[in-house]
C-alpha positions as CSV (number, residue, x, y, z in Angstrom):
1,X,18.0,15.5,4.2
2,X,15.4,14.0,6.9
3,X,12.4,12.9,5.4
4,X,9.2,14.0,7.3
5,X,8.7,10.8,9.1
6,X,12.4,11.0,11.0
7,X,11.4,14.9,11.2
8,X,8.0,13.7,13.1
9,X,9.4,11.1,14.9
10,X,12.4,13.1,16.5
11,X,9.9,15.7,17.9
12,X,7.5,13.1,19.1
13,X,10.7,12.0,21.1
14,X,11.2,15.6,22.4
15,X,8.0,16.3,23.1
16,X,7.6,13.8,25.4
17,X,8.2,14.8,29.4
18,X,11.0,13.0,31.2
19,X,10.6,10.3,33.5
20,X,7.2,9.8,32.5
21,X,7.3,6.8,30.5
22,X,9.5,3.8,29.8
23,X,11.9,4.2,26.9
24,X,10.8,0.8,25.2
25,X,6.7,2.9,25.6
26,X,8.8,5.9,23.8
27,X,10.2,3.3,21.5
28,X,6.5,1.6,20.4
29,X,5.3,5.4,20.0
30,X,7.7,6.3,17.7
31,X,7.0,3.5,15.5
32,X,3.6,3.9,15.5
33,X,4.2,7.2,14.4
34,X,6.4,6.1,11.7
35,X,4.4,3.2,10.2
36,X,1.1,5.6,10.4
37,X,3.3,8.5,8.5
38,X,4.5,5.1,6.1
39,X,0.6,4.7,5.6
40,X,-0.2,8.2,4.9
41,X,2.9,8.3,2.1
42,X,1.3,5.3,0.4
43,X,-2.3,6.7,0.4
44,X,-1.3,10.0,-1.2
45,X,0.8,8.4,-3.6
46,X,-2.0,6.4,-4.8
47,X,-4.4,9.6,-4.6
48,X,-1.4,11.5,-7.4
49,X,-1.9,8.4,-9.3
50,X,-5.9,8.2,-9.2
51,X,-5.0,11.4,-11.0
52,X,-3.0,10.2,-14.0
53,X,-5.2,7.3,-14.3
54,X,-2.5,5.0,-13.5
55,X,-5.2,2.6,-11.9
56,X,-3.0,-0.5,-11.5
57,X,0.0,1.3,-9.8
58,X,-2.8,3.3,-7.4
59,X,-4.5,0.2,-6.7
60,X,-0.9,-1.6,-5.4
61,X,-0.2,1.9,-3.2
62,X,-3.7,1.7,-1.6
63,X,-3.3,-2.0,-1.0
64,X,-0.2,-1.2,1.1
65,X,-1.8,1.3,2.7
66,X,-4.5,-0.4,3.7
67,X,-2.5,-3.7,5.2
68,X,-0.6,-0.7,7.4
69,X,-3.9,0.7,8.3
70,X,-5.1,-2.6,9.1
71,X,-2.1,-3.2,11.1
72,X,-2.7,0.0,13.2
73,X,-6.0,-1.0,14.0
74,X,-7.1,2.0,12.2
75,X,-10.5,1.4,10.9
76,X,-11.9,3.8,9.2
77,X,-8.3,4.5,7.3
78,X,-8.1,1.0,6.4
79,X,-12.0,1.0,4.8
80,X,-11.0,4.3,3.2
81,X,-8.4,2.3,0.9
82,X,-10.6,-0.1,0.2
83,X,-13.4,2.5,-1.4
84,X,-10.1,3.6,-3.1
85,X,-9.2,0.4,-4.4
86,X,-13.1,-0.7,-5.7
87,X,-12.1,2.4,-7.5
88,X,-9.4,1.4,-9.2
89,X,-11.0,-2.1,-9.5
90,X,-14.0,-0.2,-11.5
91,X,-11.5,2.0,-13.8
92,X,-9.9,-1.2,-14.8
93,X,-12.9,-3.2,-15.6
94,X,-12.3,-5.7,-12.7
95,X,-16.1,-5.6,-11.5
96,X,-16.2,-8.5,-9.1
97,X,-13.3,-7.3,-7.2
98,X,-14.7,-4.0,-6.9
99,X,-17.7,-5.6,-5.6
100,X,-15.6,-7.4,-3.0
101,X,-13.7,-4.4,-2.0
102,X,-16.9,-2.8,-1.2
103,X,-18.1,-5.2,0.6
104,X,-15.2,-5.5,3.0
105,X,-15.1,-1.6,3.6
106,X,-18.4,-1.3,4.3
107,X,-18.5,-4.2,6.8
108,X,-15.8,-2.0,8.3
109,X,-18.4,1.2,8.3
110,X,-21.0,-0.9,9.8
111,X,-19.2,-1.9,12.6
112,X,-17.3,1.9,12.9
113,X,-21.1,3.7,12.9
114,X,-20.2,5.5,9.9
115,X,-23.9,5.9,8.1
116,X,-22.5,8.3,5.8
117,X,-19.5,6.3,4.8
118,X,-22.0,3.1,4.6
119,X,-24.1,4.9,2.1
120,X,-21.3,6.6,-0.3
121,X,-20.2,2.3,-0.3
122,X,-23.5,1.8,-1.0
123,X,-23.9,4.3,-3.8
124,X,-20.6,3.3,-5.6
125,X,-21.3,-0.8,-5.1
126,X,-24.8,0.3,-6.8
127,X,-22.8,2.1,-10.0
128,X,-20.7,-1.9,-9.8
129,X,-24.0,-3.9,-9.8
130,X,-25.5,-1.8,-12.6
131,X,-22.2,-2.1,-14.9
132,X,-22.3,-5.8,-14.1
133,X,-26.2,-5.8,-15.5
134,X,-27.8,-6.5,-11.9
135,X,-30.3,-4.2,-12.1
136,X,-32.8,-5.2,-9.7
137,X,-29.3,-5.8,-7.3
138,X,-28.3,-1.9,-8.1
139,X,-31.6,-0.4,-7.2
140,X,-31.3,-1.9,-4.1
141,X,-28.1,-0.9,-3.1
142,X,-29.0,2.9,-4.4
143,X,-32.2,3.1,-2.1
144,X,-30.1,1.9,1.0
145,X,-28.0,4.6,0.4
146,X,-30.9,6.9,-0.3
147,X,-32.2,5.8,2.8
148,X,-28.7,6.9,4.6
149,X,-28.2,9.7,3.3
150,X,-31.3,11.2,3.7
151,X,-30.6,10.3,7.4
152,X,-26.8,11.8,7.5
153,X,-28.9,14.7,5.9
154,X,-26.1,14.4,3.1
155,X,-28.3,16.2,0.2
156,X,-25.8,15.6,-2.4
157,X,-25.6,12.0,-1.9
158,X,-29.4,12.1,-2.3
159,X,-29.5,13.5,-5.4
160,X,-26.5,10.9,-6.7
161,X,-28.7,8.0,-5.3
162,X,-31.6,9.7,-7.3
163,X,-29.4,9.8,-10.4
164,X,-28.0,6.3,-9.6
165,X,-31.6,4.8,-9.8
166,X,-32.5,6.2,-12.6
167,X,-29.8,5.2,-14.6
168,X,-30.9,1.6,-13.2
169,X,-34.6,2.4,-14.1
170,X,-32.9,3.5,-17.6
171,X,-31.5,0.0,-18.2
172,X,-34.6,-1.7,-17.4
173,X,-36.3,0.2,-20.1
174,X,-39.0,1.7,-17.4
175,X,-38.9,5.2,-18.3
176,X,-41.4,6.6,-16.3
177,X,-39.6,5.4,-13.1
178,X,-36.5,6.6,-14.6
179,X,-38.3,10.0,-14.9
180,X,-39.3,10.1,-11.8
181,X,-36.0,9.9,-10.0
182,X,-34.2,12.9,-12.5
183,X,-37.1,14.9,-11.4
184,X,-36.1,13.8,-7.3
185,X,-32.5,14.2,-8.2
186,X,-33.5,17.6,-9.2
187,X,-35.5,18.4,-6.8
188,X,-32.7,17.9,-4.3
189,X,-30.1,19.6,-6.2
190,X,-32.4,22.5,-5.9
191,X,-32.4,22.3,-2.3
192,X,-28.4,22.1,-2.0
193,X,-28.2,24.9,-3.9
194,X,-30.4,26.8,-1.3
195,X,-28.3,25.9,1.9
């Protein structure tokens, strides 16, 4: 039985007019289309295992799919793995690569324009901080993405930055600025739940 790739890959071939291009251009789009299908594979296999909570083997498939990704000049793809492996990195205790993973997707956001992909990095790299006891580092990182989200007009990340900081507040012991931010993570749940 063909697996979905060769399936792909033989209609690409059909579907492309005669005489229009040079077989070895033919040839370089069927591999694209093969190693992006290759990429795809290893992403949703690591997605099936973020399920079982088989961190390390999820981690491996999103590494590989993120090196394809790279490969393909795919950007966005390629930072997505890399929020999927800070993920892993996080489940499995591993703080400082999560940190690093982070770092290197959202540089990737940045340079993409993705504001709402930089803030969701920002949020999560905040949660790292604040396991790693950097409080004053955490807050930071959840009023940048605060500060983004409220821009992307992504409610719901505003009320996890909310949340985020007041966990942060929480471990500094400052409880009326911890109070504070349930009451704005509130406030904006309130006002998801009316759009």
């Amino acid at each position: 039985m063909r697996s979905n790739g060769v399936i792909g890959a033989t209609f690409f071939l059909n579907s492309l007019p005669s005489g229009t291009s040079s077989r070895r251009d033919n040839i370089v789009g069927l591999l694209r289309y093969v190693k992006v299908d290759h990429a795809e594979a290893h992403a949703k296999k690591g997605e099936g295992l973020v399920e079982s909570r088989k961190w390390d083997e999820a981690r491996g498939e999103f590494w590989k799919a993120r090196d394809d990704f790279l490969a393909l000049e795919m950007k966005d793809r390629a930072s997505s793995m890399l929020s999927e492996e800070a993920l892993c990195d996080f489940a499995l205790g591993e703080m400082d690569r999560a940190a690093a993973a982070l770092r290197r997707s959202n540089e990737i956001k940045v340079q993409i324009g993705d504001q709402e992909g930089e803030a969701t990095n920002l949020l999560a790299f905040g949660d790292v901080l604040l396991a790693q006891g950097k409080d004053d580092e955490a807050i930071s990182s959840y009023k940048s993405a605060l500060i983004l989200f409220r821009r992307c007009d992504v409610i719901d990340g505003e009320v996890q930055s909310h949340r985020g900081l007041a966990r942060a507040f929480r471990s500094m012991r400052k409880q009326e600025e911890a109070e504070s931010e349930e009451e704005a993570a509130e406030s904006a749940r309130l006002r998801l739940a009316r759009t």
